[in-house]
C-alpha atoms as a printed R data frame, in Angstrom:
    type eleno elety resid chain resno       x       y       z
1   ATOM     1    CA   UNK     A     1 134.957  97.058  91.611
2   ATOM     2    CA   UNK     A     2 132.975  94.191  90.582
3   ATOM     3    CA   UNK     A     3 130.222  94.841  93.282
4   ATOM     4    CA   UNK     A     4 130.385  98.280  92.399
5   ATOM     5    CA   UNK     A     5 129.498  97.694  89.048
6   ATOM     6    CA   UNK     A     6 126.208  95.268  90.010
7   ATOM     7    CA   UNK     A     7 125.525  98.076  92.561
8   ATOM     8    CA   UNK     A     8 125.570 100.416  89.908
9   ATOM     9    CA   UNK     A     9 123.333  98.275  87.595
10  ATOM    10    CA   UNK     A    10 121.049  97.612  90.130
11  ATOM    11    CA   UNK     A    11 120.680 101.628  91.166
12  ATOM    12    CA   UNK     A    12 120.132 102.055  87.258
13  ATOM    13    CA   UNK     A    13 117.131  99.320  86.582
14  ATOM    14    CA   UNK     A    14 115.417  99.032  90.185
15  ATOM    15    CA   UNK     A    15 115.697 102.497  91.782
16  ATOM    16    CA   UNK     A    16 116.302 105.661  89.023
17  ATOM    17    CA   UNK     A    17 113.697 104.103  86.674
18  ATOM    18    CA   UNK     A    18 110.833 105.076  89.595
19  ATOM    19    CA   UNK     A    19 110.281 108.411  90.545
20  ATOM    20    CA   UNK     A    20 109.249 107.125  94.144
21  ATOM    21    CA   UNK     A    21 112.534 105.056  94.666
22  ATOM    22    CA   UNK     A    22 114.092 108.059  93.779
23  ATOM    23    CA   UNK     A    23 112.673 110.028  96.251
24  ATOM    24    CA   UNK     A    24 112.573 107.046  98.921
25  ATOM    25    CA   UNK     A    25 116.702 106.898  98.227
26  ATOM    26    CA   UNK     A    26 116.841 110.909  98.381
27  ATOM    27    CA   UNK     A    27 114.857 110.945 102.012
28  ATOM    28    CA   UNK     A    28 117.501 107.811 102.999
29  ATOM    29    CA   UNK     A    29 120.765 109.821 101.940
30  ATOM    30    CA   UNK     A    30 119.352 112.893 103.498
31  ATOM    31    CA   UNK     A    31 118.769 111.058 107.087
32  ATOM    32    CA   UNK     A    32 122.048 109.425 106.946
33  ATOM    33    CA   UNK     A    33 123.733 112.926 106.093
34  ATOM    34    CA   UNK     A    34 122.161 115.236 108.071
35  ATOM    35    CA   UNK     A    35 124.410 115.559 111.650
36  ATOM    36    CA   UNK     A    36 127.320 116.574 109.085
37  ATOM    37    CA   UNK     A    37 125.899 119.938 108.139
38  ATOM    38    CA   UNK     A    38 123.326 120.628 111.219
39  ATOM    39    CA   UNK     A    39 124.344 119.864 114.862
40  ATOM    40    CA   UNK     A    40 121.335 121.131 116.394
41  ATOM    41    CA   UNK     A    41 120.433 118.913 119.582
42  ATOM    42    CA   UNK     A    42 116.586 119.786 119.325
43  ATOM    43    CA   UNK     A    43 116.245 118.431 115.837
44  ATOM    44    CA   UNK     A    44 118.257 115.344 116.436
45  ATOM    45    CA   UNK     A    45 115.870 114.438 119.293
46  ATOM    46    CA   UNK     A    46 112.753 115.112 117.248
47  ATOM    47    CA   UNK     A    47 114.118 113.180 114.364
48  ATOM    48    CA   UNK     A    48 115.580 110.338 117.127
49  ATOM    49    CA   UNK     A    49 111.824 110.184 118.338
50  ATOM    50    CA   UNK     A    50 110.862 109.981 114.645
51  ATOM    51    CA   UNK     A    51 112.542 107.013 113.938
52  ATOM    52    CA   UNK     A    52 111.635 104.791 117.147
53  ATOM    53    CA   UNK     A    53 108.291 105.629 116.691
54  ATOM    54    CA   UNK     A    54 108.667 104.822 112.821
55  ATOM    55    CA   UNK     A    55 109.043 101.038 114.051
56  ATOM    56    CA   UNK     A    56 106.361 101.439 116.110
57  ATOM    57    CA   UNK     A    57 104.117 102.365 113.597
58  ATOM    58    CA   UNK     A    58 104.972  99.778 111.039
59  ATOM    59    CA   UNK     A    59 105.208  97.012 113.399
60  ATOM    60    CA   UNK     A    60 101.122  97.897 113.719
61  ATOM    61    CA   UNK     A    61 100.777  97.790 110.115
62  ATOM    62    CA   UNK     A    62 102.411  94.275 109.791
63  ATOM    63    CA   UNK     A    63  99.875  92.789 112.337
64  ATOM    64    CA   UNK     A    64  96.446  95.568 110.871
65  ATOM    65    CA   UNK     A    65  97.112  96.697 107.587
66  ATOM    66    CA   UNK     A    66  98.735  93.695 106.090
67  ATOM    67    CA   UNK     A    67  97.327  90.634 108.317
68  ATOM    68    CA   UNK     A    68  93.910  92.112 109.152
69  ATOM    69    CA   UNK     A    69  94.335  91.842 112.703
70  ATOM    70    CA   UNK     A    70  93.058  95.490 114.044
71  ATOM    71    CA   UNK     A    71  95.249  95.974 117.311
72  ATOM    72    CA   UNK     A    72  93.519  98.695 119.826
73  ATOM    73    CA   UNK     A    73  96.017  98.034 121.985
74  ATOM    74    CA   UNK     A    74  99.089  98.071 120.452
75  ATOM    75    CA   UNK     A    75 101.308 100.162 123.531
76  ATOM    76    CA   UNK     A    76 101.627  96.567 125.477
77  ATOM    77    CA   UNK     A    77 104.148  95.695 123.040
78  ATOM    78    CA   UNK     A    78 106.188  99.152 123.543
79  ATOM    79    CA   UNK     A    79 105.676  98.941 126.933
80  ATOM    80    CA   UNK     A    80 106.895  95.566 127.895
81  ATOM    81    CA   UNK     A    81 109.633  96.441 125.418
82  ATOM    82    CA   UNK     A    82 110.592  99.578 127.522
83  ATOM    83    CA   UNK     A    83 109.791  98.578 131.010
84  ATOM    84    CA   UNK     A    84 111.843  95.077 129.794
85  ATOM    85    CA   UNK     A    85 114.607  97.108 129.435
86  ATOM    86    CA   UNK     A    86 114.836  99.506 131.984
87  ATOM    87    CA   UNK     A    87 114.200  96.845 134.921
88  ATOM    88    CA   UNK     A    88 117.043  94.698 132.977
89  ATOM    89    CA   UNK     A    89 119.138  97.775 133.008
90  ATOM    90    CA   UNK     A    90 118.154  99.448 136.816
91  ATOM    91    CA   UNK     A    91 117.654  96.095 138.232
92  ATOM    92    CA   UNK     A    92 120.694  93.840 137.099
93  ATOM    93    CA   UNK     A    93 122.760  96.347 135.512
94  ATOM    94    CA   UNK     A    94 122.372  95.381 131.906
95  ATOM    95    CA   UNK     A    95 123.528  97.702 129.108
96  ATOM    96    CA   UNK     A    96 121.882  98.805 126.605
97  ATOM    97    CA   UNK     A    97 123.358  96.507 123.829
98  ATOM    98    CA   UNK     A    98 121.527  93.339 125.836
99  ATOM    99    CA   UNK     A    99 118.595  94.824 127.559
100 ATOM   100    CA   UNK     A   100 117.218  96.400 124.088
101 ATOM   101    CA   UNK     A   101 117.422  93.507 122.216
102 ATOM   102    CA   UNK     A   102 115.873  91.141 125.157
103 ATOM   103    CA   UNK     A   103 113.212  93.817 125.299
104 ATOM   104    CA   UNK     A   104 112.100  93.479 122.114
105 ATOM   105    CA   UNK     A   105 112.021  89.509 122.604
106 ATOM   106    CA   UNK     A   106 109.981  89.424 126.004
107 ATOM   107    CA   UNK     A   107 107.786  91.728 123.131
108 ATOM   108    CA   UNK     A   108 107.871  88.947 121.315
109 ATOM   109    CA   UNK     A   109 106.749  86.405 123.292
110 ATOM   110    CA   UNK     A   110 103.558  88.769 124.344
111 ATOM   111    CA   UNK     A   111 102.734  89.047 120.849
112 ATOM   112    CA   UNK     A   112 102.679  85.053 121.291
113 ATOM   113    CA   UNK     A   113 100.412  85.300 124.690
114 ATOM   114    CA   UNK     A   114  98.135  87.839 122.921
115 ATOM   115    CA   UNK     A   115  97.804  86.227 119.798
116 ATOM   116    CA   UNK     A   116  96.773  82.895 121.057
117 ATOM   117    CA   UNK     A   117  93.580  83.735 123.053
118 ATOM   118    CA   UNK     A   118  92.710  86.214 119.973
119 ATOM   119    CA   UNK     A   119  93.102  83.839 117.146
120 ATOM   120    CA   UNK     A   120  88.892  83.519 116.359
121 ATOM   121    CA   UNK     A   121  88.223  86.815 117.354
122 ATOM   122    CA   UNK     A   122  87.271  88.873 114.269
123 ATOM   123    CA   UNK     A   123  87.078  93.066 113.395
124 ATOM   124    CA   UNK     A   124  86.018  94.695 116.169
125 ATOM   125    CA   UNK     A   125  85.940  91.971 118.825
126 ATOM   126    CA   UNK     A   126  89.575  91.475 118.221
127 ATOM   127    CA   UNK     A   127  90.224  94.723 118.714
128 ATOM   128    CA   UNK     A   128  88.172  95.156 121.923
129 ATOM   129    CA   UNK     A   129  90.327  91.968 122.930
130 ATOM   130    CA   UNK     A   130  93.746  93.472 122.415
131 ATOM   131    CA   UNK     A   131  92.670  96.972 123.861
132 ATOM   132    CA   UNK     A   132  92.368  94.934 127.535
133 ATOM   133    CA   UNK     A   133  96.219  93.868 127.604
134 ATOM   134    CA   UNK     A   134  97.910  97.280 127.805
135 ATOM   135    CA   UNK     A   135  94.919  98.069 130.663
136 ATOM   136    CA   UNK     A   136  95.745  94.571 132.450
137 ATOM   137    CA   UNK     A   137  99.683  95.305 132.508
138 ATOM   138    CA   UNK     A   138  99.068  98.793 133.834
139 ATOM   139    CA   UNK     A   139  97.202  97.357 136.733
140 ATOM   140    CA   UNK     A   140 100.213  95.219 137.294
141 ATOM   141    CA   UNK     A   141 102.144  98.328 137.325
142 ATOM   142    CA   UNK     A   142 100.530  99.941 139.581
143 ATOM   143    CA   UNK     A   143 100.314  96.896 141.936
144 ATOM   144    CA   UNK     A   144 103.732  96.769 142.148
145 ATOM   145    CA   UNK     A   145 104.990  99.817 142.579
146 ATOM   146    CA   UNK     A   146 108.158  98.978 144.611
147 ATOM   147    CA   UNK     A   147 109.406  97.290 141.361
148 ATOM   148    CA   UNK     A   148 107.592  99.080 138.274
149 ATOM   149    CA   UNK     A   149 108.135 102.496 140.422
150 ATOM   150    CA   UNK     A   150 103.821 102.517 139.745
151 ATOM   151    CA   UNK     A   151 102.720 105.969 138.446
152 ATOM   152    CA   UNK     A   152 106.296 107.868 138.866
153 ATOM   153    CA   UNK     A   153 107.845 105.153 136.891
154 ATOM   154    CA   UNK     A   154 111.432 103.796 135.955
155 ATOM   155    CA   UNK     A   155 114.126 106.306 135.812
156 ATOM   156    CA   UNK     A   156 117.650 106.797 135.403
157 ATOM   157    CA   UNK     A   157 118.447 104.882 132.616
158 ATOM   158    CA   UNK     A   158 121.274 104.223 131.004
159 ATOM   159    CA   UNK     A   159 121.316 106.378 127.982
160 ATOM   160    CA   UNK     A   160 121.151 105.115 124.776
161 ATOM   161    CA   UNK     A   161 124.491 106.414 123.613
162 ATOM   162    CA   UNK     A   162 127.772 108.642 124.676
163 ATOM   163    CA   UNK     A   163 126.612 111.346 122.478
164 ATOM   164    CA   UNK     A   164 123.123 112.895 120.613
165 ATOM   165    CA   UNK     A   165 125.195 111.929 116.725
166 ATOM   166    CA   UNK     A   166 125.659 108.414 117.893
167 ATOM   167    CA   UNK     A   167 121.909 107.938 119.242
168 ATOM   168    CA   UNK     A   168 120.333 109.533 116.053
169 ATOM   169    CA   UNK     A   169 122.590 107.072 113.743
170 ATOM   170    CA   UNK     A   170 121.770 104.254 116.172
171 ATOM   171    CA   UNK     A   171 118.366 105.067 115.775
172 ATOM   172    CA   UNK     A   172 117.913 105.634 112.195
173 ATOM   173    CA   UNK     A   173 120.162 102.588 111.493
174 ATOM   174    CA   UNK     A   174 118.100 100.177 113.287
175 ATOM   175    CA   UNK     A   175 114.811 102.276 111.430
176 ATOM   176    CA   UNK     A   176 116.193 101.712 108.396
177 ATOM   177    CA   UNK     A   177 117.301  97.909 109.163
178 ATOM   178    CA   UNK     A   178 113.479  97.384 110.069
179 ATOM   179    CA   UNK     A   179 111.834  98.892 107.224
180 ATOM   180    CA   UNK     A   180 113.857  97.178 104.787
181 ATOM   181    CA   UNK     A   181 113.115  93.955 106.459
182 ATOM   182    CA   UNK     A   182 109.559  94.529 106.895
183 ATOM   183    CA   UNK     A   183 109.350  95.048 103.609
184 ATOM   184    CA   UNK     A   184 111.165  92.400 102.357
185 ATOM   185    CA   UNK     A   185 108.478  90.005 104.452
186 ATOM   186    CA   UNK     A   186 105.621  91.520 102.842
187 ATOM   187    CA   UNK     A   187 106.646  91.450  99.909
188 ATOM   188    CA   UNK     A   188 107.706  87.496 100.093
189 ATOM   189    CA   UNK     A   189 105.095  84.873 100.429
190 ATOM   190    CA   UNK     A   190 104.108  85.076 103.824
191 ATOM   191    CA   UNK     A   191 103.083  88.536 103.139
192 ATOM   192    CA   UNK     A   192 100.885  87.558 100.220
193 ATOM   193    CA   UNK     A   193  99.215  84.707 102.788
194 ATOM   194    CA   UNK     A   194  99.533  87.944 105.382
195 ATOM   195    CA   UNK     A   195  96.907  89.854 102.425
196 ATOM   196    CA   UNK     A   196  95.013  86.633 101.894
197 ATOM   197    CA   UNK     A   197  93.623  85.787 105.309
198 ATOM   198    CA   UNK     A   198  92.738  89.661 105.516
199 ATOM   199    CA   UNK     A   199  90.808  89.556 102.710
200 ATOM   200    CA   UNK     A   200  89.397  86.064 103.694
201 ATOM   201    CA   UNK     A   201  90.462  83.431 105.948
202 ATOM   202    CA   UNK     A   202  87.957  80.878 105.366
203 ATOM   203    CA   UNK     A   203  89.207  80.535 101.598
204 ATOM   204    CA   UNK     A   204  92.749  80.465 102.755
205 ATOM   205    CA   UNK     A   205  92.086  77.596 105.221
206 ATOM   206    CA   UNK     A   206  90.357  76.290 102.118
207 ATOM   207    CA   UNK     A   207  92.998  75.811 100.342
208 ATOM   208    CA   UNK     A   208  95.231  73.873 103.084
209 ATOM   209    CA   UNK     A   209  96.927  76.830 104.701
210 ATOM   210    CA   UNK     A   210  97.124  76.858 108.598
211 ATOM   211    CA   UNK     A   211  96.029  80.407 109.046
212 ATOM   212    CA   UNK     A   212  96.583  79.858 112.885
213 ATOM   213    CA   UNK     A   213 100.533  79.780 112.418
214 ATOM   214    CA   UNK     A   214 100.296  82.886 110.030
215 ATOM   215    CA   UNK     A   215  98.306  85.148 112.511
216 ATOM   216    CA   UNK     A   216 100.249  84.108 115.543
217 ATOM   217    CA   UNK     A   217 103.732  85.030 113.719
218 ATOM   218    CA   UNK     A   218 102.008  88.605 112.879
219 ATOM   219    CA   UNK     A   219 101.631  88.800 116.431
220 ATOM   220    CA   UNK     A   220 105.097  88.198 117.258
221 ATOM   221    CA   UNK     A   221 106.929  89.625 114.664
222 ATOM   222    CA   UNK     A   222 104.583  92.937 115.206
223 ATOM   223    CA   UNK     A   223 105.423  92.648 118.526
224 ATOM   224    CA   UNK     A   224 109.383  92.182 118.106
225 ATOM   225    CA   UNK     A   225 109.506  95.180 116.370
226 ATOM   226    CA   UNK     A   226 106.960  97.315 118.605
227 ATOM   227    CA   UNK     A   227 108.918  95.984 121.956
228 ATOM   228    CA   UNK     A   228 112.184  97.307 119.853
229 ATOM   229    CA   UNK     A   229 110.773 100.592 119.982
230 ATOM   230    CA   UNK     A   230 110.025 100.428 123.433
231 ATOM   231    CA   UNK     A   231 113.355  99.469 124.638
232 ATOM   232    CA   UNK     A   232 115.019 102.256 122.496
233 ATOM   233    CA   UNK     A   233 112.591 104.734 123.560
234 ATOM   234    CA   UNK     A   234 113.294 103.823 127.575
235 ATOM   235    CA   UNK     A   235 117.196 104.238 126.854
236 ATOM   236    CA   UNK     A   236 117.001 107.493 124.989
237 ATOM   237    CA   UNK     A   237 114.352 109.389 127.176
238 ATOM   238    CA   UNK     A   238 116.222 107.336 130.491
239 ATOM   239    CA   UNK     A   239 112.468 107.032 131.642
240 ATOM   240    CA   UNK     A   240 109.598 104.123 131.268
241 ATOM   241    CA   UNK     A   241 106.358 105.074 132.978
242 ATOM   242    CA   UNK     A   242 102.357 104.027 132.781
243 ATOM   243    CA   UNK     A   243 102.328 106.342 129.898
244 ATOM   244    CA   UNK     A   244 104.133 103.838 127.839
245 ATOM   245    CA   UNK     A   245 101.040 101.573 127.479
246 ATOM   246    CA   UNK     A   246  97.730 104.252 127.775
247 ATOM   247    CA   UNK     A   247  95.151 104.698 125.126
248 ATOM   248    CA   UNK     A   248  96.707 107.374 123.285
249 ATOM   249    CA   UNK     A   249 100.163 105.543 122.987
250 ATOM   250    CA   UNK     A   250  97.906 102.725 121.452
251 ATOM   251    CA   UNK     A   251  95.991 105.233 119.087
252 ATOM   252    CA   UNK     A   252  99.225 106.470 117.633
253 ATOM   253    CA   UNK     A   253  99.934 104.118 115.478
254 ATOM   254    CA   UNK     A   254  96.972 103.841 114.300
255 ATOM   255    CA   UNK     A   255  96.143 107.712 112.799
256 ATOM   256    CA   UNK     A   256 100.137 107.298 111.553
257 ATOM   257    CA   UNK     A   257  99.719 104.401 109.389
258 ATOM   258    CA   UNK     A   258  95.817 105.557 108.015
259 ATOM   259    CA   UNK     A   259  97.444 108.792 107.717
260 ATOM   260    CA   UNK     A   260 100.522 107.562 105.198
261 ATOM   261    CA   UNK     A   261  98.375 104.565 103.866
262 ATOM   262    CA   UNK     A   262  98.255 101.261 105.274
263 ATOM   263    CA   UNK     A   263  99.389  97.763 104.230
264 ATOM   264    CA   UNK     A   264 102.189  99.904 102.331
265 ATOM   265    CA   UNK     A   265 104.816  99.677 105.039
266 ATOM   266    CA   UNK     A   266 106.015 103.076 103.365
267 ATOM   267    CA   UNK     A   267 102.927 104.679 104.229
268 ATOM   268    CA   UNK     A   268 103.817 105.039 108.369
269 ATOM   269    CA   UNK     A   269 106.977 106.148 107.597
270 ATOM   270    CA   UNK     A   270 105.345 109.069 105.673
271 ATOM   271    CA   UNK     A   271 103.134 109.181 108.147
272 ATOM   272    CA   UNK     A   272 105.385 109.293 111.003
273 ATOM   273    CA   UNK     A   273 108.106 111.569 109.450
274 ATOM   274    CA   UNK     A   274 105.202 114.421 109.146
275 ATOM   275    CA   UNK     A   275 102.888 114.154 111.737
276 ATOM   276    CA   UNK     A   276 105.272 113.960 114.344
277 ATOM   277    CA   UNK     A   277 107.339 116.841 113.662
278 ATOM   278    CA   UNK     A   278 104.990 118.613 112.726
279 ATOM   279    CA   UNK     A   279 103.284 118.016 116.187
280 ATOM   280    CA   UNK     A   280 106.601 118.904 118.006
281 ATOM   281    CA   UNK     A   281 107.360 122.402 116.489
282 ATOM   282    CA   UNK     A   282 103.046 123.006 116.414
283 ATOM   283    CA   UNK     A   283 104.134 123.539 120.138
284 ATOM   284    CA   UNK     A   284 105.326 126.771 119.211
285 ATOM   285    CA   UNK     A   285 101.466 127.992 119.213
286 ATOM   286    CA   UNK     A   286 100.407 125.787 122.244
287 ATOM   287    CA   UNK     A   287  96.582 127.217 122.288
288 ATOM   288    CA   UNK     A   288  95.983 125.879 118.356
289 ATOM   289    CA   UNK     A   289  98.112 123.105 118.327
290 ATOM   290    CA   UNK     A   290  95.592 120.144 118.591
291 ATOM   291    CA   UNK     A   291  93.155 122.056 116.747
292 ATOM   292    CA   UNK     A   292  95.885 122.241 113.817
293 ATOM   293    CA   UNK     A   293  96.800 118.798 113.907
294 ATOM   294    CA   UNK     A   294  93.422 117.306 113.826
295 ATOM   295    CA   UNK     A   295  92.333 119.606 110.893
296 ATOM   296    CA   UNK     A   296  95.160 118.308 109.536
297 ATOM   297    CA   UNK     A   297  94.431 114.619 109.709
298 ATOM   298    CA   UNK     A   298  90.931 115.030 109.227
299 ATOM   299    CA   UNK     A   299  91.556 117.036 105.747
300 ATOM   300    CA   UNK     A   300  94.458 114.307 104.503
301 ATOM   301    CA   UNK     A   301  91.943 111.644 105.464
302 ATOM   302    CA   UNK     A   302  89.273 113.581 103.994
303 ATOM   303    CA   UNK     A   303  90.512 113.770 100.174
304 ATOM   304    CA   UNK     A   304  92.792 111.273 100.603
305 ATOM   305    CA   UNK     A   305  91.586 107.986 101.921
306 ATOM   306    CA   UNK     A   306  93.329 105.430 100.608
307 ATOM   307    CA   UNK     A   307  96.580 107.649 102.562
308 ATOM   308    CA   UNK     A   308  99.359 110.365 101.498
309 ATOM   309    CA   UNK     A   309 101.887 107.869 100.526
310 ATOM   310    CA   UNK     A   310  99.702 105.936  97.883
311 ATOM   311    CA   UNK     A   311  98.412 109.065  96.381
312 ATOM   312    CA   UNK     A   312 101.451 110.254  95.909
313 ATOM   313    CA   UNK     A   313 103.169 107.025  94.502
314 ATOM   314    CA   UNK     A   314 100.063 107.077  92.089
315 ATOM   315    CA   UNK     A   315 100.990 110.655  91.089
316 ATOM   316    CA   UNK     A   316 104.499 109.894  90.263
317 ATOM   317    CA   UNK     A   317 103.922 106.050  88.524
318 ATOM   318    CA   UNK     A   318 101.679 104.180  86.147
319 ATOM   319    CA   UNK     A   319 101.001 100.562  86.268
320 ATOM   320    CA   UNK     A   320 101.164  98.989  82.836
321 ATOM   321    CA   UNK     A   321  97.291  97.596  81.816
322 ATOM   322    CA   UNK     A   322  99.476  94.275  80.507
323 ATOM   323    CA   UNK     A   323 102.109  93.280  82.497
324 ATOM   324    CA   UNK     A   324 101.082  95.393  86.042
325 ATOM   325    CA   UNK     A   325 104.606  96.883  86.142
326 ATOM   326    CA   UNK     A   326 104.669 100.543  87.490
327 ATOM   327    CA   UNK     A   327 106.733 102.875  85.274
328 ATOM   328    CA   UNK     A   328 107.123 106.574  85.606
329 ATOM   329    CA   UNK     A   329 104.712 108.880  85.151
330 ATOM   330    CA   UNK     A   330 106.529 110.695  82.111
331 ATOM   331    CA   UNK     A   331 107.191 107.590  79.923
332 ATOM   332    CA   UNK     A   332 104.320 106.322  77.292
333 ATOM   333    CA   UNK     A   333 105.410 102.799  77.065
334 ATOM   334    CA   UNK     A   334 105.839 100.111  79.843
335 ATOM   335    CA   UNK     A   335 109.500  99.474  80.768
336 ATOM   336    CA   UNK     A   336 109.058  95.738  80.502
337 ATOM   337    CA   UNK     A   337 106.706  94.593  77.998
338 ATOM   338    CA   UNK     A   338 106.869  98.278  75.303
339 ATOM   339    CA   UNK     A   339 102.902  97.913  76.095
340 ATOM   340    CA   UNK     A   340 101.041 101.388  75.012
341 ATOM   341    CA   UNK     A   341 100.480 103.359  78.569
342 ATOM   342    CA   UNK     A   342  97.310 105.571  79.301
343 ATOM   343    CA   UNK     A   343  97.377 109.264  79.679
């Protein structure tokens, strides 16, 4: 009862006083709800997909949006996650409840092995940098093909679960688990030296910090969560191929998190949550569906640069002029202080 009760008092003075909490708790309730009124198989694996590529997309804005370290080549995470796990689970036999989680360590550790020959590359060098790795592995790939299966790939996974109820809730679990987390980070102060050394590192090595040890635990911690994705995409689709680490597995992330707004963490999920769906049942009119999709992106992006989620958050809240503290959009005073709120 008495947790209840702090539960309750939290609910009533961090999350109903927002209108974007409330509709952050709404889309949460409604994900963890869902397989009790609709069954359907298709939707589950479009909202399974979702949700792994959900990590995938905030694990890039960790390491680009909130540490300025622009990643071109971002699939050589999710692909040594996934082909991790599927030559753990094909080769020795692993389940799925080891191999994932030593998938997205081995991620890990190439965050580390990237990181460290980047860490005085800048902008667009960096970037050109980190698009070589995924190109590198996929050589490896194919030179190997008696053990990476080369262009055919890995297949016959284990699957991810028994049934498609208990892969969705394993999936959105461990989405949810992430994003919370993620959040938590940048909202701590690592992610306010994360915002610093994007906005300049010379002033934050100025001031004592060793921007070195900051960069290289983007990498990895980007890279945990991106290999994470990986392994849980190779056990749910039972496949890991070449097409785990090519360009346009690198580029997703990218239009996701510009898309939803970056440096937000909130942003690629909104990102995610519409573009890919939206993308799945555009296959319904095969001949316009790229032509839709980019028209779509390029108007969002057009009006909306800063993203979809921040305008909308800015829609819904003001920040108080005083104390910076965002209250609803309805409400004249601030929350905190009783400061006078613009119009």
């Amino acid at each position: 009862m008495f947790r209840l009760r702090i539960l309750g008092r939290y609910l009533h003075s961090e999350i109903l006083v927002l209108p974007a909490r409330v509709l952050a708790l709404v889309f949460i309730a409604a994900l963890l709800v869902l397989p009790l009124f609709s069954g359907d198989s298709y939707l589950l694996m479009v909202l399974i997909l979702t949700a792994i590529f959900t990590m995938y997309a905030v694990s890039w804005d960790l390491l680009a949006g909130y540490a300025g370290q622009i990643s071109l080549g971002h699939a050589l995470f999710f692909g040594v996650g996934a082909y991790t796990a599927a030559l753990l689970n094909t080769k020795l036999g692993l389940s799925p409840a080891f191999g994932i989680p030593l998938g997205a360590v081995t991620a890990m550790t190439s965050g580390l092995l990237v990181g460290v020959p980047c860490l005085r590359l800048r902008r667009h060098y960096l970037a050109l940098a980190t698009l070589a790795f995924p190109l590198m592995l996929t050589g490896i790939v194919f030179a190997f093909p008696e053990f990476t299966g080369g262009e055919l790939g890995i297949y016959a996974i284990t699957r991810l679960a028994a049934t498609r109820v208990v892969e969705y809730y394993i999936a959105i679990g461990t989405m949810l688990l992430v994003v919370a987390l993620l959040w938590k980070l940048t909202t701590s102060r690592v992610g306010l030296i994360f915002h610093a050394i994007r906005e300049d590192e010379v002033v934050v090595r100025a001031l004592g910090i060793d921007t070195i040890r900051y960069k290289l635990l983007a990498f990895m911690v980007s890279g945990l969560v991106a290999g994470l994705s990986g392994a849980l995409y190779a056990h749910f689709l039972r496949t890991a191929g070449p097409s785990n680490l090519d360009l346009f597995m690198s580029f997703h992330p990218v239009i996701w998190t510009i898309f939803g707004g970056a440096a937000t963490i909130y942003g690629p999920v909104t990102g995610v949550f519409l573009l890919f769906p939206a993308l799945e049942y555009l296959r319904a009119v095969p001949e316009y569906r790229m032509l839709i999709f980019a028209l779509l992106i390029l108007l969002v992006l057009r009006l909306l640069p800063g993203g979809l989620a921040p305008w909308i958050r800015d829609r819904l809240e003001k920040q108080c002029p005083n104390c910076r503290m965002n209250n609803a959009f309805v409400r004249s005073t601030c929350r905190a202080c009783r400061s006078q709120l613009t119009p």
